[in-house]
C-alpha positions in Angstrom: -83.5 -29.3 61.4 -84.1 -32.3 58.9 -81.4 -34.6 58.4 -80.3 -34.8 54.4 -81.7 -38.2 54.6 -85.4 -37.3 56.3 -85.4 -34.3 54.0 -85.0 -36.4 50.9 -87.4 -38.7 52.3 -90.2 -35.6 52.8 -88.9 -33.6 49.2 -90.0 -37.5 47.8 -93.4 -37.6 49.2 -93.9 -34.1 48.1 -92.7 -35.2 44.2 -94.3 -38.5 44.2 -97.1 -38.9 47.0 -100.0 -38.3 45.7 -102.0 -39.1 48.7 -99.7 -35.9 51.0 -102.5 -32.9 51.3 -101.3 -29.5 50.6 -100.6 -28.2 53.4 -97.3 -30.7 54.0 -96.3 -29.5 50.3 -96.1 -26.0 51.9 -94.1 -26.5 54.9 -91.9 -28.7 53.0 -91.2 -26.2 50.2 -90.5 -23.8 52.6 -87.5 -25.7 54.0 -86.2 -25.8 50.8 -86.4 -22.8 50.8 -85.5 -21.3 53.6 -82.2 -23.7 53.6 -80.9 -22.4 50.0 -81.2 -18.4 50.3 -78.0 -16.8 51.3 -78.5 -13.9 53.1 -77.9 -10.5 51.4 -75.3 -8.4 51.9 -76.3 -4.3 52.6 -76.4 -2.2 49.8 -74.8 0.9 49.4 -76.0 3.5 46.7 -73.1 5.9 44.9 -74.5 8.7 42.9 -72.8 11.9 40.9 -73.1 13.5 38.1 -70.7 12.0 35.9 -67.7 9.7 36.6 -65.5 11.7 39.5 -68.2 10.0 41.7 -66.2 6.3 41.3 -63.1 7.6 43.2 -65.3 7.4 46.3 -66.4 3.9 44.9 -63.1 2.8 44.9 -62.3 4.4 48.6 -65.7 2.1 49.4 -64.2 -0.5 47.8 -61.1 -0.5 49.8 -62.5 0.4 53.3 -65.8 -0.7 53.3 -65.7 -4.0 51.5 -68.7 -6.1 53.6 -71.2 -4.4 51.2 -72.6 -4.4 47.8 -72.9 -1.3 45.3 -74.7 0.3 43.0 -73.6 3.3 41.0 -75.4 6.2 39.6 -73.9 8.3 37.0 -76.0 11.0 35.7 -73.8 11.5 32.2 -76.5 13.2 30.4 -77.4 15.7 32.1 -73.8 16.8 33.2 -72.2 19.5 34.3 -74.3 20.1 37.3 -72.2 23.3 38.0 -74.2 25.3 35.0 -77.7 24.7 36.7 -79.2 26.3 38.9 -80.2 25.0 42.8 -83.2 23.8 42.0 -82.7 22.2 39.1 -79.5 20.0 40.7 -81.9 19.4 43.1 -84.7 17.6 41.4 -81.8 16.1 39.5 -80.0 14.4 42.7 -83.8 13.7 44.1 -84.7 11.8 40.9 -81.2 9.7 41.3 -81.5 9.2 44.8 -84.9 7.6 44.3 -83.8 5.2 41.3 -80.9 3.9 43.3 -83.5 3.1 46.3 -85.9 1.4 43.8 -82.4 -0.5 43.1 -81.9 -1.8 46.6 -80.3 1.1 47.8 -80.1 0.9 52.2 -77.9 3.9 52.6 -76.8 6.7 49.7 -73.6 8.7 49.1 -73.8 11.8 47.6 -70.2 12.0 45.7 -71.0 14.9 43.6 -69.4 18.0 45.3 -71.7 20.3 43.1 -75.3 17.8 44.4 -73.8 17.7 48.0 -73.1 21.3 48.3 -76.4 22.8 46.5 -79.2 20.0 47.5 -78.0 17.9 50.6 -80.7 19.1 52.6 -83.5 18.3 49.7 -81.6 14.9 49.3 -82.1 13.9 53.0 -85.6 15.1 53.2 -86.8 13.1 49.8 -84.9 9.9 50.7 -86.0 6.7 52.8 -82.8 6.0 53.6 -79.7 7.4 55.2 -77.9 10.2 53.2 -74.0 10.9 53.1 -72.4 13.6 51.5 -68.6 14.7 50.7 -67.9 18.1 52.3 -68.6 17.5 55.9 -66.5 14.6 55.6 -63.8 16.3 53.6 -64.1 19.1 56.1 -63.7 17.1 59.4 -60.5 15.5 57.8 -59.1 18.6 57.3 -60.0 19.7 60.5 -57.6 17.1 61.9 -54.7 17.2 59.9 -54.5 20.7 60.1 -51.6 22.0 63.0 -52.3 25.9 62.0 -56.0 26.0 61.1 -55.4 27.3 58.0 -56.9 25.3 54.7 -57.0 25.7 51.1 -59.8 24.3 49.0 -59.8 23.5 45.3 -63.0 22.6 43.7 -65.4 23.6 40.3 -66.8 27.0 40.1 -70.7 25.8 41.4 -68.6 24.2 44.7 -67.0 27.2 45.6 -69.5 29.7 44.3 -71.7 27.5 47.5 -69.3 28.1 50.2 -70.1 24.8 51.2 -66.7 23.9 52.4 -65.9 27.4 53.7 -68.7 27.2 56.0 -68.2 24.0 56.9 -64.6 24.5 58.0 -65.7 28.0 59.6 -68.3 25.8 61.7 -65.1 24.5 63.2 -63.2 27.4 64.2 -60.8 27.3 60.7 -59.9 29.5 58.1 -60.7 28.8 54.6 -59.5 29.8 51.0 -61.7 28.3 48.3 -60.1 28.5 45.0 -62.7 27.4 41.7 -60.2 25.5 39.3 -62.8 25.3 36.1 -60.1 23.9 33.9 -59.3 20.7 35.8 -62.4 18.2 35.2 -62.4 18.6 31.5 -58.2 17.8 31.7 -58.7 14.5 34.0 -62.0 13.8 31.6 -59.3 14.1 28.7 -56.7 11.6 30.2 -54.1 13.9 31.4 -53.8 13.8 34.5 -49.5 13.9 34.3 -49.2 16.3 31.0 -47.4 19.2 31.1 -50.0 21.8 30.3 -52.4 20.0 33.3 -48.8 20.6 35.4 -48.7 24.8 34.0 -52.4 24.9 34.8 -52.3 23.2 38.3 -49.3 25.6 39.4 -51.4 28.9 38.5 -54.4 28.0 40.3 -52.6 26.5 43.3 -50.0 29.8 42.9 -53.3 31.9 43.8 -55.0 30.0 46.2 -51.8 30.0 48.2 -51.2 33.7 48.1 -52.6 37.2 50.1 -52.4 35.5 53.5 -52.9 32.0 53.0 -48.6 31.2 52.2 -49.0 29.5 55.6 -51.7 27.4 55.0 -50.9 23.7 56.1 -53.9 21.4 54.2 -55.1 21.7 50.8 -58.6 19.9 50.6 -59.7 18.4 47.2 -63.0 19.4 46.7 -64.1 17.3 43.8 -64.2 13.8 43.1 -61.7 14.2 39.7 -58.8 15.3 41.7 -57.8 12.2 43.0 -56.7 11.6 40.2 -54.3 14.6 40.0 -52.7 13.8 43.6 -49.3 13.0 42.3 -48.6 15.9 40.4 -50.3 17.7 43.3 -48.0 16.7 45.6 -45.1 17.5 43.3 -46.0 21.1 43.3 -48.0 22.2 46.4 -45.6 23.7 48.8 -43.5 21.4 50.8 -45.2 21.8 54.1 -48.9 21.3 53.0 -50.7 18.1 53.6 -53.8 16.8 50.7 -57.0 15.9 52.2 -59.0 13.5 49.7 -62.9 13.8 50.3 -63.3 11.1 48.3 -61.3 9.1 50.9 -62.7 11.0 53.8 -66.0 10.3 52.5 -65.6 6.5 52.2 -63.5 5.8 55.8 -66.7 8.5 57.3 -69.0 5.2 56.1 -66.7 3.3 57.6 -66.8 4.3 60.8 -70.2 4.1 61.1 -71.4 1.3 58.8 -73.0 -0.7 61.3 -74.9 2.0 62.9 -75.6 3.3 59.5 -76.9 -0.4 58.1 -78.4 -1.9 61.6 -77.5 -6.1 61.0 -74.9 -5.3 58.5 -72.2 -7.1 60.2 -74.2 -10.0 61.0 -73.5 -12.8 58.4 -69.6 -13.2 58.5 -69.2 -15.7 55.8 -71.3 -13.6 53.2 -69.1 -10.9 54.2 -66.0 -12.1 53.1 -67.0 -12.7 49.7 -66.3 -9.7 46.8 -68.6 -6.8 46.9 -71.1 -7.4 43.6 -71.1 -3.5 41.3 -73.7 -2.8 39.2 -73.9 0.5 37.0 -76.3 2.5 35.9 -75.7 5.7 33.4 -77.8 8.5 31.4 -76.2 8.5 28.4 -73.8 6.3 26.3 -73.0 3.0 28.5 -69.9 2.5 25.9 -68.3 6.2 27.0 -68.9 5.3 30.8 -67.4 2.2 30.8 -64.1 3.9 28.8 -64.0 6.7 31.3 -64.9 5.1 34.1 -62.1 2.4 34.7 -59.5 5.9 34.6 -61.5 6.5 37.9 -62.1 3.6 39.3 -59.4 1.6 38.5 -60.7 -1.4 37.6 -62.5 -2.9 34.3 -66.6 -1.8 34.5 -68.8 -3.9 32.4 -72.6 -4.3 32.2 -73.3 -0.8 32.2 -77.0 -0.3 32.2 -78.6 2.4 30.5 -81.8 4.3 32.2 -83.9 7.3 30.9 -85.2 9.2 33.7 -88.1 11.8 31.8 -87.7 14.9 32.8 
C-alpha cells in the first residue's frame, strides 16, 4: 500500500511527467481507483402490483436493514386479481426482469395475487433467488397456532388459488380462506379506522369464523393492504385469536436467510451500518404513488421513476 505521501508523489508524475510511459499511468490510476470505490451493499428487489407491496418494504426495512432496495409497483396495470394466470404471469416475469436489469441480487414477490398464480413461472424466468409471501405467511402460522386451526383473509384471485389452503394443508392444518373484495379499495381510500371499514371487517371476519372454524386460533393476512387494518383487526377478531402478518413473515423469512441468500452480504461491516438507499419505480402516475405510498410505507417516498414496459 502507498503511503499518502509516495502516492502523491506517483499521482504527480502521472499529471506532470511527461517522460512516465503508459503503462505506469495505468497502474497508477488503478490505485486510485481501487482506493476510492466503496463497496456495494446487496440489493434486494420488491415487486407487486400496486402499493400493498411496501408493507413488506417496510418489514425489510426494519429486519433486514444491511441492504439496499428497489421497488416495483406495477400501478397500471392493477388489479392483478381480474386477469387471468397467464397474463399475471407475463406481468410478474416482465417486472422481475426490470428490477434485475436494476441491480436486483435476490427478488420478493409481495403481491399475494403474483405469488399465488405465477411463483413457479417467476423462479424459472429469474437469475436470481425468488421469495414469495404465502409460504412464509404459512409457516408463521404454522407456529403460532396451538389448535391447528387457521383463518385466512385475502382478495378474491388469492383465495380463488388456494394458495394458502394448500400450503397450510402441506403442514398438517386446517384452513378457512375467506375472499374480502371490499378491503383494498377501503385502505386505497385512507380508511383504515372508519366506521363503515369497522361494519365491513366484522361481516367478513363474522363468516370466516363460523360453521366450524369458532375455534380457530390464527387469522393470517393474506394481502399486503391489511397491515394496515391490524388495529381495528385486533379490536374485533375474537379474543383468543392471534394475527399472522405475511408481510412481516415474509421480511424476517429474508432475514433468516440473508446471508445464504446474498453469498458475501455480510462482508463489509462499516457499509453496512449506513441507511439502506430506496429507489422506486412505477407504471403509471409517479405523483399518485408517492401520495399513496407513504400510507403504506410509512415514510416520505420521493424520486419516483416512471417506466413503460410495452406490452
Amino acid at each position: 500500500m502507498l503511503s499518502s505521501r509516495s502516492f502523491a508523489g506517483a499521482l504527480n508524475q502521472v499529471l506532470f511527467g511527461a517522460e512516465r510511459d503508459v503503462f505506469h499511468t495505468i497502474i497508477v490510476y488503478t490505485i486510485l481507483v481501487h482506493t476510492t470505490t466503496t463497496p456495494r451493499r446487496p440489493t434486494i428487489g420488491v415487486f407487486d402490483s400496486g402499493f400493498g407491496g411496501l408493507t413488506v418494504l417496510k418489514a425489510l426495512l426494519e429486519l433486514v436493514p444491511a441492504a439496499d432496495y428497489v421497488y416495483f409497483g406495477d400501478t397500471a396495470r392493477l388489479p392483478y386479481g381480474s386477469k387471468s394466470v397467464e397474463t399475471v404471469a407475463r406481468y410478474a416475469v416482465e417486472a422481475a426482469h426490470y428490477l434485475e436489469s436494476q441491480g436486483a441480487q435476490l427478488l420478493v414477490i409481495a403481491c399475494n395475487t403474483a405469488t399465488a398464480l405465477a411463483l413457479d413461472q417467476i423462479i424459472a424466468a429469474a437469475h436470481v433467488p425468488v421469495v414469495g409471501v404465502v409460504e412464509p405467511g404459512a409457516e408463521a402460522a404454522a407456529v403460532a397456532t396451538k389448535n391447528r386451526k387457521i383463518v385466512v383473509i385475502g382478495t378474491e384471485a388469492t383465495v380463488s388459488s388456494h394458495a394458502y389452503r394448500k400450503a397450510l394443508e402441506s403442514r398438517s392444518l386446517q384452513a378457512r380462506e375467506k375472499a374480502c373484495p371490499l378491503l383494498v379499495p377501503l385502505v386505497e381510500e385512507g380508511w383504515v379506522d372508519h366506521t363503515v371499514t369497522e361494519q365491513v371487517a366484522q361481516i367478513y371476519l363474522a363468516e370466516a369464523f363460523a360453521d366450524g372454524f369458532a375455534d380457530a386460533d390464527t387469522l393470517v393476512l393474506g394481502c399486503t393492504h391489511y397491515p394496515l387494518l391490524k388495529p381495528l383487526l385486533h379490536r374485533i377478531a375474537p379474543g383468543h385469536v392471534r394475527i399472522v402478518d405475511s408481510a412481516e413473515s415474509t421480511a424476517h423469512a429474508v432475514g433468516a436467510h440473508f446471508r445464504e441468500l446474498l453469498p458475501g452480504s455480510g462482508k463489509d461491516e462499516e457499509e453496512r451500518r449506513s441507511a439502506p438507499r430506496l429507489k422506486f419505480f412505477a407504471t403509471d402516475s409517479t405523483e399518485k404513488f408517492g401520495r399513496l405510498g407513504a400510507r403504506f410505507l410509512g415514510l416520505a417516498i420521493e424520486n419516483v421513476e416512471h417506466v413503460d414496459l410495452k406490452e
